[in-house]
Each structure stands twice: as C-alpha cells, then as structure tokens.
N, C-alpha and C positions, 0 to 999 in steps of 0.2 A: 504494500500500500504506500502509494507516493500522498504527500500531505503538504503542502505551504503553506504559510501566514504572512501575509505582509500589508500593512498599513500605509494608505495613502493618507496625506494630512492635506486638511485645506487650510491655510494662513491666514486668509482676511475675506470678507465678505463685505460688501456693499451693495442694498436694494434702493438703486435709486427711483426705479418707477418697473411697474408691471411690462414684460418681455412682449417685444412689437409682436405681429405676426410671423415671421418668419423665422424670428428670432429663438437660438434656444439646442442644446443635445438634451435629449430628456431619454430620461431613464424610461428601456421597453415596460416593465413591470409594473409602473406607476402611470402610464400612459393615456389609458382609459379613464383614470378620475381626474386628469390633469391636462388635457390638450385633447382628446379624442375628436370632442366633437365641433371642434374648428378645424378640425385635417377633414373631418366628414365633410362641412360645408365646401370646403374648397376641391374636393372632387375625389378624396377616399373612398374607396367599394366596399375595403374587407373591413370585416370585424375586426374588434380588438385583441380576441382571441386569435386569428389568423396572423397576427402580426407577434403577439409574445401570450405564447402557455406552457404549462409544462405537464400537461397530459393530453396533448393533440400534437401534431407535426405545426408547426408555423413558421414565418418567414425568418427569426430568429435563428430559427435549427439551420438554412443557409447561408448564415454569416459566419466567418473566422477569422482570426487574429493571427498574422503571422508572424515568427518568432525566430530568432537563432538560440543558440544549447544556452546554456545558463543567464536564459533573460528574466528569471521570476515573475513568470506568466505576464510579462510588461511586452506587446506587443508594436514594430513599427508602422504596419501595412495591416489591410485588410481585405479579402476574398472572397469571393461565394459561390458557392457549390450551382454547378448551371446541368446537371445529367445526372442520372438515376447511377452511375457507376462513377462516381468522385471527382468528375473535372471541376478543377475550380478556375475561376479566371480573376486577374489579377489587372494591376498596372508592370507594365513594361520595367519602368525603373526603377519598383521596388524587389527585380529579382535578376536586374542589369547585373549585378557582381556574378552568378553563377552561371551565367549566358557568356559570361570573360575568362569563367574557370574552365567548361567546357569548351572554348572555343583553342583553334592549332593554327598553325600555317595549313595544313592541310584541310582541315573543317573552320571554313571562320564564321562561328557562327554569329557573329557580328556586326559581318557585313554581308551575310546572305539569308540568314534568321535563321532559328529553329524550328524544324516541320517536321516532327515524326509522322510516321506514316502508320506504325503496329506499336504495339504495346513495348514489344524487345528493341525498340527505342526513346523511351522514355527513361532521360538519364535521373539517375537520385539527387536531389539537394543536397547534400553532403551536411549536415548543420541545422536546415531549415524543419522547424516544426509548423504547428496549426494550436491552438485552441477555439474551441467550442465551446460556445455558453451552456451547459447544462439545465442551469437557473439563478435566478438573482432572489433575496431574498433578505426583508429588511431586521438587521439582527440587534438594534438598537439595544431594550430592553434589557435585552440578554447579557450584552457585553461592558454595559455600563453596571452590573449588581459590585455593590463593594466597595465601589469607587467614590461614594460621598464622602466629601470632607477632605479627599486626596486631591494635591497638586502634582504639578511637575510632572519629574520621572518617575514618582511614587504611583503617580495617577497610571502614567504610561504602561507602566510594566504591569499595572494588575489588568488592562483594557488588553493586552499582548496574553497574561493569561487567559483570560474568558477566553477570550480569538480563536486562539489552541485547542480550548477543550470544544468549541462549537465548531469548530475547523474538523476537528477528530471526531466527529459525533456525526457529522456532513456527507463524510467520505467514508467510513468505517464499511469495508464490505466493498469496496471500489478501489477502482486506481483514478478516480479523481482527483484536482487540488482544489487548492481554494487562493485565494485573493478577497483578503478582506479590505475593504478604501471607507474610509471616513468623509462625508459631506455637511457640509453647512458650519463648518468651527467647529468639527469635531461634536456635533450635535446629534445626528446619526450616521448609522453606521451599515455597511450594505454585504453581506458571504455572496462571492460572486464564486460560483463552480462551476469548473470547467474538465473538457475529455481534451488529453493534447495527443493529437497525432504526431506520429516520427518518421513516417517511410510516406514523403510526398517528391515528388520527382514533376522532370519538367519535359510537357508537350509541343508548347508552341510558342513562339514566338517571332514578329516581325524581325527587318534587320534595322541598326543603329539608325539608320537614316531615316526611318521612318518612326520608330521608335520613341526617338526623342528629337524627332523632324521638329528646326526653329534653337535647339537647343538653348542655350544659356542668352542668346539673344532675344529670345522669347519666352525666357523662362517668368513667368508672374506677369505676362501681359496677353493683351488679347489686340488684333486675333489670333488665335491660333488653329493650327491644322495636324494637331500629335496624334500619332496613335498608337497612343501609350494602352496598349496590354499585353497580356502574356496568360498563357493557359496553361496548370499545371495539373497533376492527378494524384488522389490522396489515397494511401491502398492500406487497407487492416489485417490481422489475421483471418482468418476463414469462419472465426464466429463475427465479424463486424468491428470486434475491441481495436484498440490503440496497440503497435508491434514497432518493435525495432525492424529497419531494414531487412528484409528476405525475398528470396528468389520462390517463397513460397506463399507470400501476401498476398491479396486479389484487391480490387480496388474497392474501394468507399462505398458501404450503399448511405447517404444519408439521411433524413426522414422527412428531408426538404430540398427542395433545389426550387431555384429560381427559372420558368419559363420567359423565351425572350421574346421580348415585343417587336415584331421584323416592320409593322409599320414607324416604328419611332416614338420622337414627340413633335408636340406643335408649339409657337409660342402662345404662354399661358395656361399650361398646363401643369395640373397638382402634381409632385414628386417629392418622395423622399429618400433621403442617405441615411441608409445603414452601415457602422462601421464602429472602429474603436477608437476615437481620436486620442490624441496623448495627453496634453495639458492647455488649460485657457485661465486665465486670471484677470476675467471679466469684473471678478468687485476688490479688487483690491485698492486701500487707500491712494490718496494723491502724494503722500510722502513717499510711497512705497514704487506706486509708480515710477516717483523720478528717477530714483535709486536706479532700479530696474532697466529703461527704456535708455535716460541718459548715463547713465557710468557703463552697466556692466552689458548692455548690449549693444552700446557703441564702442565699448572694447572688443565685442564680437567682431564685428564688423570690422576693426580695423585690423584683427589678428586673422580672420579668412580672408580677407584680401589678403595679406604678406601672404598667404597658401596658394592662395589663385595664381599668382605672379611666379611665384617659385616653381607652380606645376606646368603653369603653360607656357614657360620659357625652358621648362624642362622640353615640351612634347613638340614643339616648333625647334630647339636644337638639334632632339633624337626621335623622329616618328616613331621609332622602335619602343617606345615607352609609350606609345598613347595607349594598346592595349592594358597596361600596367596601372596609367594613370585614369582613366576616362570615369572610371566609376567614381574612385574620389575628387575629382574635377568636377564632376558635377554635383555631388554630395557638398561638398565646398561653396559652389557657385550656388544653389539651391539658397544653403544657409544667409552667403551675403546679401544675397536679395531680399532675402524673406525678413533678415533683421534690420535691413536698409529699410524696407518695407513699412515693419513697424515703427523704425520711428519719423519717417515721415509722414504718416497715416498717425499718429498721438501729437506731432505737432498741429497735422493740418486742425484736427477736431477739437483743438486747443484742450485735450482730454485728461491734462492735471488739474486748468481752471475750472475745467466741468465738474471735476472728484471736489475740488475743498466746495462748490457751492451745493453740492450733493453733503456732503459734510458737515457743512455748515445747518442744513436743513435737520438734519439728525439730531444737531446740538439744538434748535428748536423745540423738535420735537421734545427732547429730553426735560430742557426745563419748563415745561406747562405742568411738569407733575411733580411734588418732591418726593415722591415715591422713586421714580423714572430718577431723580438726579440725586437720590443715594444710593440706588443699584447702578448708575450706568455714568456719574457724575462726569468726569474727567478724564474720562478711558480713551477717548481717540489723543489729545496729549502725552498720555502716559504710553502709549503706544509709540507714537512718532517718536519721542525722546527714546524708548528703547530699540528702537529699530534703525537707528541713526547706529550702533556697533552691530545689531548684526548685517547692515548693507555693507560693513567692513568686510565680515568675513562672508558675506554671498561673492563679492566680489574678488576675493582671493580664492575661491571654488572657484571661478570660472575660468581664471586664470588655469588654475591644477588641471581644468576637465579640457582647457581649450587651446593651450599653450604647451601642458604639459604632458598628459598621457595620451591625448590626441592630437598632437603638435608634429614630432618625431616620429617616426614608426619607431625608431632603434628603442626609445623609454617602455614602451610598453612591451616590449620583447625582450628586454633585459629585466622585465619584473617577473616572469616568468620564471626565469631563476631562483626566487629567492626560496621555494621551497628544499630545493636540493641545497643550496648556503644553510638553511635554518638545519638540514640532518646532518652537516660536518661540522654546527656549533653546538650539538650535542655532548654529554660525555664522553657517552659510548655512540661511537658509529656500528649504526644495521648497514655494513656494506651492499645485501642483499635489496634492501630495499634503496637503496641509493643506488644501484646501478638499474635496478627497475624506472627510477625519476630519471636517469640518465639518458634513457632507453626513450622513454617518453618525448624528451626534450631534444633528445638526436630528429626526430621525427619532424617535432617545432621547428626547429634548426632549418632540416632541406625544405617544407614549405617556405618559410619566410626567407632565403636565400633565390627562390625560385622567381619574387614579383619585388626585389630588393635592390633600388639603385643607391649606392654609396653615395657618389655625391648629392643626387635632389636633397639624401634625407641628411646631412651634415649642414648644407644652404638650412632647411627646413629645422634643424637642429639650434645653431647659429640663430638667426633671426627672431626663433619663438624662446629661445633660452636667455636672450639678450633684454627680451620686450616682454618677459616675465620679471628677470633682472633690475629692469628699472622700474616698471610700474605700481611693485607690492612695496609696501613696508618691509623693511628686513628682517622683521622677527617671521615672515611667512618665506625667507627664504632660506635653505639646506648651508650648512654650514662649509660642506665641502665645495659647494658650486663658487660660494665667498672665497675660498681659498683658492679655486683656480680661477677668479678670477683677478686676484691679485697676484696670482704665481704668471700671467702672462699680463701683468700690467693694465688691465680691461682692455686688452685687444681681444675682443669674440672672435675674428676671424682666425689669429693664429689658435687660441684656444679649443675652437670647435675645430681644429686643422689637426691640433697635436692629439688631443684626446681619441679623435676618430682612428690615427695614425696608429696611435700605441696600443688601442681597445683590440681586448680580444675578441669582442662583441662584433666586430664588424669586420671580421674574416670567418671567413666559413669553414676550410681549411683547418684552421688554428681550434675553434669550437668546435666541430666535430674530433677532431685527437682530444681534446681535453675530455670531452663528452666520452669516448670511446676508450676512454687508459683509467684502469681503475686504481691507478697512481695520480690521483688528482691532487694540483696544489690549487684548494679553493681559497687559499687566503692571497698567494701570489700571485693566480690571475684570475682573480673574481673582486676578492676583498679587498685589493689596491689599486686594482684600475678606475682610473679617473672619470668616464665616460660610465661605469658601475656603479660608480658614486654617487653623481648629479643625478641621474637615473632613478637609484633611490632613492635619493631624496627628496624627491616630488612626492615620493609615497609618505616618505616618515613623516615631512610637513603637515600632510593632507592627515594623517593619522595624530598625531603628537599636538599640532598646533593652530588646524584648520576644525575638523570633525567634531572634538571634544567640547569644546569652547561655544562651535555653532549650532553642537547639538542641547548646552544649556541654555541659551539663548532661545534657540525657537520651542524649547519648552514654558521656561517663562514667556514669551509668546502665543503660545499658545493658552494658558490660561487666562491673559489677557482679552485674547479673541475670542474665548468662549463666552466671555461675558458682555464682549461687543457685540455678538451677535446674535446672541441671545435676544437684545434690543433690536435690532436691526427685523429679526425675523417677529418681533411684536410686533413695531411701525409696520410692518408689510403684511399682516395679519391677513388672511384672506386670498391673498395674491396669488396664482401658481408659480412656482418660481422657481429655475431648471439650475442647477448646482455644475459648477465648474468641470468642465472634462478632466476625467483621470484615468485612460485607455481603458474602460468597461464601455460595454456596449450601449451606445445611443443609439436615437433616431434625432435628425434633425427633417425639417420639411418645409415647401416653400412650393415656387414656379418658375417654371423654362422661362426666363428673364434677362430681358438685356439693360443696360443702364446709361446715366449721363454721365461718365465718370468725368470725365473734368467740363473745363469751363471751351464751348465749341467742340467738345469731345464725346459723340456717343457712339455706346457698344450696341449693336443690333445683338440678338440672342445667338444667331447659328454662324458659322464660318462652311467653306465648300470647298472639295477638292479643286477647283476654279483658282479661291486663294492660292492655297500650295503649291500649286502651278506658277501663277504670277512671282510669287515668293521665287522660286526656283529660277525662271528666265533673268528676274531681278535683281537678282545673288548668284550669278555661276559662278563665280569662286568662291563664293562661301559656303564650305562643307556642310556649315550647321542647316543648309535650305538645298540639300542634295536631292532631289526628287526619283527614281529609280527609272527608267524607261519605262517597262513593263506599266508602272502605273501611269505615265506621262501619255503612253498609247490609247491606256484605259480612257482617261478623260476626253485625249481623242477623240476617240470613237461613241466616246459615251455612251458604252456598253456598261449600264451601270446594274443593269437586270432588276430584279428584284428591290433592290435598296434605294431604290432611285426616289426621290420626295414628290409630292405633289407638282412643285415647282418647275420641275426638272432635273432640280440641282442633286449636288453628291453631297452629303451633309456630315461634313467630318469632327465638329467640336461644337457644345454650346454649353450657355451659362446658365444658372440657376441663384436662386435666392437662398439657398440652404444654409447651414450654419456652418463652418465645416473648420480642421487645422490637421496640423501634422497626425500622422498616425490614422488618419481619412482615406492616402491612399491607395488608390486600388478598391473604395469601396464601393457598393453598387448601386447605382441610379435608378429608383425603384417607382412604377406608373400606381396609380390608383386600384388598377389591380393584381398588384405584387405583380409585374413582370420586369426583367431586366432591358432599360431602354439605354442604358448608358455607365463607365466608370469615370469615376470621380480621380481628377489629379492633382488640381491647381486650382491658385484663387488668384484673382486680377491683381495687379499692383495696389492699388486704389483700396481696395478694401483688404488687406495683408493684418490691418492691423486689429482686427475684428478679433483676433482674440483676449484682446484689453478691452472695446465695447463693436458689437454690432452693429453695423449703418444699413437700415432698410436701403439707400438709395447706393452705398457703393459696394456692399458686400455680396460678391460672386463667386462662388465657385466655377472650375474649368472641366467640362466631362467629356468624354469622347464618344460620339455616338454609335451604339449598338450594331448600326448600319455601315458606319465606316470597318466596324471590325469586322464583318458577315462577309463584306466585300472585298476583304483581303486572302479570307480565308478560303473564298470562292473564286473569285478571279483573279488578285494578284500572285498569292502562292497556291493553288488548289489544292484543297486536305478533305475531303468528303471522309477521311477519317477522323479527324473532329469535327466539319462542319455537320455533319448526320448526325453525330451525338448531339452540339448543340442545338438541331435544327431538323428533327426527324421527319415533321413535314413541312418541307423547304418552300413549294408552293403555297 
C-alpha cells in the first residue's frame, strides 16, 4: 500500500467582491451548490453528476495529471483519456523533452513527428506517470479535532497527524494516495485520492514545426496557428490496476473518455477547462503583492533572460546542441514571458492601488462593530510589518530555486552525490552498499554526460553564480563560494574557468574511474573540490539558513491569516467564492471569445491555417514560422475534408474566456455536452497576469482546435491507427 500526505497552504486571502462570470477554478465536488446553474444558463447539457461523482463514470474519470517519478502527486500538465483502450491526448510541449529523448540522427522525431502505426510502436515514457482523481472529499472537521488552543508548529504537526491517520483510513485496502491541500487560510481542508498510472508510452505526435509553429515569437500572443498536441496511451495490468512497465500490460480501459466534437465551436459558445492548474494568488495582500510581482519576479525575469542568451548563443554557435537545448529554451523562454507578462499586466491594472482600496474597505468594514475590531482589530498591519522579513527570505528561495539548483545543470548533479559522501562519513563503511550507490550513480553519470555541454553550463554557471553573489545578503551565501571568491580576487570568469578545470564533476572519464575503483578517495576528490563545494552549498544554505527561518515565519503567518480571514470570509458571507489553485482538479468555464486587448487592438476568437501560411511566406527565414509543404499543399488545394468550418476556413487556434494558469496545459476544451472540441495551451499576453486578478475583458486562454488536430492526423500524416480510435465514425 502506497500512502502520501502532503499539505498545500494558502497564505493570504482577499474577497474583494463576488467572482464575474467567467471568472473562477472551482472545485468539481462542490460544483453543483456553487456555480451549477449559471454554467446551465449559459448553454450546459449534462448534469452535475455527469460532470463529478463517485459512483457513476463522469467527465472527471477523463481527466489526469501528468507527473515525472518523485513529484508528490504535484502535477505539470494535464490529459484526457479520448478511446475506450487508454489514448490520452495531451499538448505537444508538455511531453516535447521525450519526443528529444527518442529522437536519433537516424529517426528525428522532431523534425518528422511521431506516428506509430501498431501498438509495438509505442515507445515508454521512461519517468512519466498519470494520476487520476479517484475522489475529493471535504475533511475539514476531521482534521482540525485537537487543534484548539494550538499555534504555530504545534498546530501544524497535530493537522499532519489527523492527515495520516484519514490518509491511512482512505486508502487502506488500495494502492491509492492521497494529497491533502488546505483552502481558504487554512480554514478547510480537502483528501484529494488518486490511482497513478506508471507504464504510459507515446503515440503520436506532430513535428517541431508545427508543434510549437510561431514559437517563442508567438509565445503569449495571438494570433496564433500551434498545434500543440500529442497522443499518448496509458496501459495497466490485465485486471485494469496501476503496473510498472511490462511487455505484459494491455492498455487503459477507463470509465470515461471524452467523445470529440468533429463539428467544432462557434463564437459564443458555453465551454469548459478541465484540468489541474498549479498555483494562483488571486487574494493576496497589496504588500504582498509588491514583494512578489516587483522584487522576486523581476528577478525572475532578469535571471531567464541571462539563460535565454547563454542558450541561444549556444545553439546559433553549434546547431549540434539545438537538439540538446530546445526543450529548455523554450521552458526558459515560456517562463520570461509569462513573468514579463505578469508584471506588466499588475502594472497596467494598477493592481496594488486596487488591493490597499480593497483593504482599506475591510478596515471599514471592521470598525462598525467593536466586536469585529477586537477579533480582527489590526491584523492586516501586523501582517505587512511581519511579512516585510519573510519577503526576505521568499526572495533568497528564488534565488536557491532559480539561480541555483536550476541555474547550472552541473549543481544539481553534483547533489546527487551527497548520499554516497554521507556512507564514507560514516564510522563504519557498508562497502556493499556503497558500491551498490556507486552503481546507481555510474548510470547518472553516462545519462547526464550524454545531453552535457561543458562550456554552455560553466557561461551558465558563471553568470547565475555571480548574480546570486551579488544580489542576497551574505548570510544566505555558502561560505566556500566567499572563499573562492576571494581566492580568484572576484574575477567569476577565471573562477568558474579554474573550478570547472580542476572539478572532477565535469569529466566523465575521471567520474566514472572514481565511480568504478572501490579504492575511492571521497575526501580528495569529492570533499575538496571547489566546484563540490559551491554546489553544496546552495543546498546547506537553502537547509541551514533559508528553510528553517522561513519555515517559522510562515507559521506565525499563518496564524495570522487565519484570523484574517476568518473576517474576510464573514464580510463575504453568502458569496460563492472559488479558493486559489493548488494543482487539484478544477473546472473553470466561460465562451469561445475574442477580445479588445489593447487600445486599436482586437482579437477576433479563431485564427486559420490561411494565417500560418501568410506567417510562413512572411518569415522564410525564420525557422520558428516553418510551415511543412505537405501542409502548405493542403491549404492549397483546400482539401480540408471533413474539418472544414462553415466558412470555409481551416480553423486552427481560438480563444476562450476561461480561467486558466500553469499546470492547465494540455487540458481539454470541453462543449456543453462533454465532448472534446479543443486543448488548452496559452493565455494572451494581455491577460498573463490573471493569476493575481481576472479581467473579464483581457483574460484569454489559447486552444487548438479539435479540427486542426483531426486534420493532421488525416491528411497531413495519415494514422487511421489512431485516427479510428479517436474517431470511429469518421463521417
């Protein structure tokens, strides 16, 4: 029996006024007493039960989360099951990195796509899981017995025991887990159970060009013409359960799938996104805000740029690396945008003056009662003043996450080590079991040797080791890093020059003999290399003098915010009101909508292979608007068959009103009567920053229409080996 516990925390809450229409991820399970019947009015068919139960098949049972090995059920992507034997379909580039691991010189499947044609081609994800919502289930009550009268960590740890034993009481008798998440300041509390699939392998897929057609020049704008998906298949053992990879699995039956809608949408029509988004901090204070938007995510911003620069002066010097680089190049570029995004989208909306006059309103409300202003007196004060140190150390976190272990590849591959360091600082060494971690990490070794350019990651090393360097306080930096960098004078260049030089880290050669001689000196080349050092010490930092410190703080934080919000959820008494995304399953819902994003600037809802084309002739040297012939012909001839619009047109991208953020994509575009008309990728420039507040008028989601995929599957690359499964009758 596999079991998890893990507690999401929500920090701050603010109900400034009752959620527009469109507005909103709401939990399936509360659905029906809380929105239902304004999704009815606006053109809903199914029940509410068709949409979340847990003793009938619903639209819920074909949604999943997808995952790499040790992600505590915290999913990036999401998919859903479209055929009675496990396809699932996804977005293109949330499964780009294993479309670069299978691809050769001789198979590129990158630039020709991937098309199995029989099952004894559908290669394994090597890593990638699925969960499945089982059920959600509100454990409030339960998890709070005990806790009166407890603060802090005292409070914590008894809320962590309840978890456990209603965690363990959940699954008892199953290979289920659980994911427990906290909503509203820690006010309720929600046992989210799930089945995780392990043996899911990959179908189909476009190639690059089409793929991620527009790329990083189109990335958060409109129009676009992407056609971003990717089909994979989920397979169990022979009774349906969850199995590790075997030649002896058979595919998914699951007790829902999504039918697709071959005529489309039209503008104005009702649709909703099902999916697991990641995080939104839609109420958080305007102090909090600032902290946020201007310190630590304009440091974002200015630490993936330096990544951007260093990769695509990498892949313009050596095209031989673009395979190497393109996934994290655009993983990278995604992020600049997206946090550019937000904060020009919090400036435009003036979105901190908006929070203190929302704030201010609160402080009203509070003194009309003196009941109200000796339970809730001076609490947003007491708050800002203690959040002014912990936006210290949010900010030395982002540093550690963004600079440091995600900066370098070489840092987080020399931490890998530290468990075999930790069995030779033992008294007694288990030789047996350290040449077992040896064995392990030889293996580490030839992968990451394999996608490993020395110099990009030394530039990349250098630059983020420097603009770490300067920007923390120096009690958040490693003492060793301080010493080398006065042993080379603060020249980073020769320093990230000598370190890389003398690391045994960055010979493969060198590491593998070490790895492989059960005569190892861990102290002479592990324990005093330079490059070993700095390395760790990003860890010990983040443990020793980042974690500890930030983890007292946002407990006094937290008791703080329970009694803010406490108030917060009185003032709004009555209100429905959708609690902040925490990668569980939502719905948000809205209409195929286009908008005025700027000033002389509107989005009509659809784009057409028509665009793509012009894009193409318009840009011949630019790879990112490469249009393939085959499909250049198609348009042609406009042989569009089947898929063809009313209009005439080829309808390859449109927008929606939905609510949507990271951890959305790939999720599926669902009509009024549960059928698949489109996947979800992107959201406009203009509205990026809707996960601080939602704009009825600029918040758009990017989806690629149903039709545009049907049409690739059919006429660009023909596969009636999955176009039949998803499309059994095709007329």
């Amino acid at each position: 029996m596999k079991r998890l516990l893990y507690l999401f925390v929500s920090i701050f809450l603010i109900l400034p006024n009752v959620s527009m229409a469109d507005e909103g991820m709401w939990l399936p399970f509360l659905l029906k007493n809380e929105k239902y019947a304004e999704m009815r009015k606006m053109g809903l068919k199914l029940s509410a039960e068709e949409i979340y139960s847990v003793n009938q098949a619903c639209l819920k049972d074909a949604i999943v989360g997808l995952m790499g090995e040790g992600s505590n059920l915290r999913s990036y992507g999401t998919a859903s099951f479209v055929s009675a034997d496990g396809l699932l379909i996804t977005n293109y580039h949330v499964v780009l990195s294993y479309i670069e691991r299978f691809s050769t010189p001789e198979n590129d499947f990158i630039k020709y796509g991937y098309w199995a044609s029989n099952r004894s081609e559908e290669s394994l994800c090597r890593g990638l899981q699925i969960k499945q919502l089982v059920r959600m289930e509100d454990v409030t009550d339960r998890i709070l017995v005990g806790t009166e009268g407890l603060t802090g960590r005292e409070r914590q740890n008894k809320i962590n025991e309840n978890g456990k034993k209603i965690a363990d009481e959940a699954t008892k008798g199953t290979k289920h887990e659980v994911r427990m998440q906290a909503l509203f300041g820690n006010s309720q509390y929600i046992m989210n159970v799930y089945a995780v699939y392990k043996d899911v392998r990959m179908v189909a897929a476009p190639p690059f060009s089409l793929g991620k057609f527009g790329g990083n020049t189109d990335n958060y704008r409109w129009p676009r013409q992407t056609l971003d998906f990717a089909v994979l298949r989920v397979y169990a053992n022979k009774e349906n359960n969850p199995a590790n990879f075997s030649a002896k699995n058979v595919p998914y039956k699951p007790k829902h799938f999504l039918p697709i809608a071959k005529k489309g949408v039209q503008e104005n029509d009702f649709v909703m996104i099902m999916g697991f988004p990641g995080s939104t901090r839609q109420y958080i204070p305007s102090f909090a805000l600032d902290k946020i938007v201007f310190s630590e995510t304009a440091e974002k911003v200015a630490i993936t740029r330096e990544k951007m620069k260093i990769l695509e002066k990498a892949i313009e010097e050596n095209p031989d690396t673009k395979f190497r680089y393109t996934t994290r190049l655009s993983s990278v570029g995604n992020s600049y945008l997206r946090w550019s995004g937000e904060i020009m989208g919090v400036n435009q909306m003036d979105l901190v003056a908006k929070k203190q006059q929302e704030e201010q309103l609160f402080k009203e409300w509070v003194a009309k009662d003196p009941k109200r202003i000796q339970k809730y007196g001076n609490i947003l004060e007491q708050m800002e003043e203690h959040y002014k140190e912990v936006a210290v150390y949010n900010l030395a976190n982002t540093f550690f996450l963004e600079a440091g272990i995600n900066g370098s590849e070489i840092v987080p591959f020399i931490g890998k080590f530290e468990k075999l360091v930790a069995m030779y600082d033992r008294k007694e060494l288990n030789l047996k079991a350290a040449n077992a971690e040896a064995e392990r990490l030889v293996k580490l070794t030839d992968q990451f040797f394999r996608n490993w350019s020395y110099e990009v990651d030394r530039c990349m090393f250098r630059n983020l080791t420097y603009r770490y360097y300067q920007k923390l306080e120096p009690k958040f930096v490693a003492e060793e890093l301080l010493a080398c960098i006065k042993k080379y004078d603060g020249d980073i260049e020769m320093l990230s020059s000598e370190v890389f030089k003398n690391s045994m880290f960055t010979s493969k050669d060198k590491l593998m003999a070490f790895l492989e001689s059960e005569e190892r000196d861990v102290k002479g080349l592990i324990k005093d290399d330079e490059l070993y050092q700095i390395a760790i010490g990003y860890y010990r930092i983040k443990i020793d003098r980042i974690a500890r410190r930030h983890g007292d703080l946002q407990s006094k934080l937290m008791d703080l915010n329970a009694i803010f919000v406490e108030g917060l959820l009185e003032m709004n008494k009555g209100n429905a009101i959708y609690p902040d995304a925490n990668n569980s399953l939502r719905i948000s819902y809205g209409k195929v909508s286009g908008t005025d994003a700027e000033d002389g600037i509107k989005y009509y809802p659809f784009t057409t292979l028509e665009g793509a084309y012009n894009k193409y002739v318009n840009n011949v040297d630019n790879e990112e608007f490469y249009l393939p012939k085959k499909l250049r012909d198609i348009y042609h001839n406009k042989s569009y068959g089947l898929y063809i619009a009313k209009n005439g047109d080829m309808v390859t991208n449109f927008l929606t009103s939905c609510h949507t953020t990271s951890g959305n994509s790939g999720s599926p575009v669902i009509n009024g009567k549960g059928e698949l008309v489109g996947l979800n990728f992107d959201r406009i420039w203009q509205g990026v920053a809707s996960d601080y507040r939602y704009s009825p008028e600029l918040s758009r989601t990017v989806s690629v229409d149903i039709r545009y995929i049907l049409l690739a599957l059919d006429k660009y690359a023909p596969n009636n080996y999955v176009l039949n499964e998803l499309v059994p009758n095709k007329k």
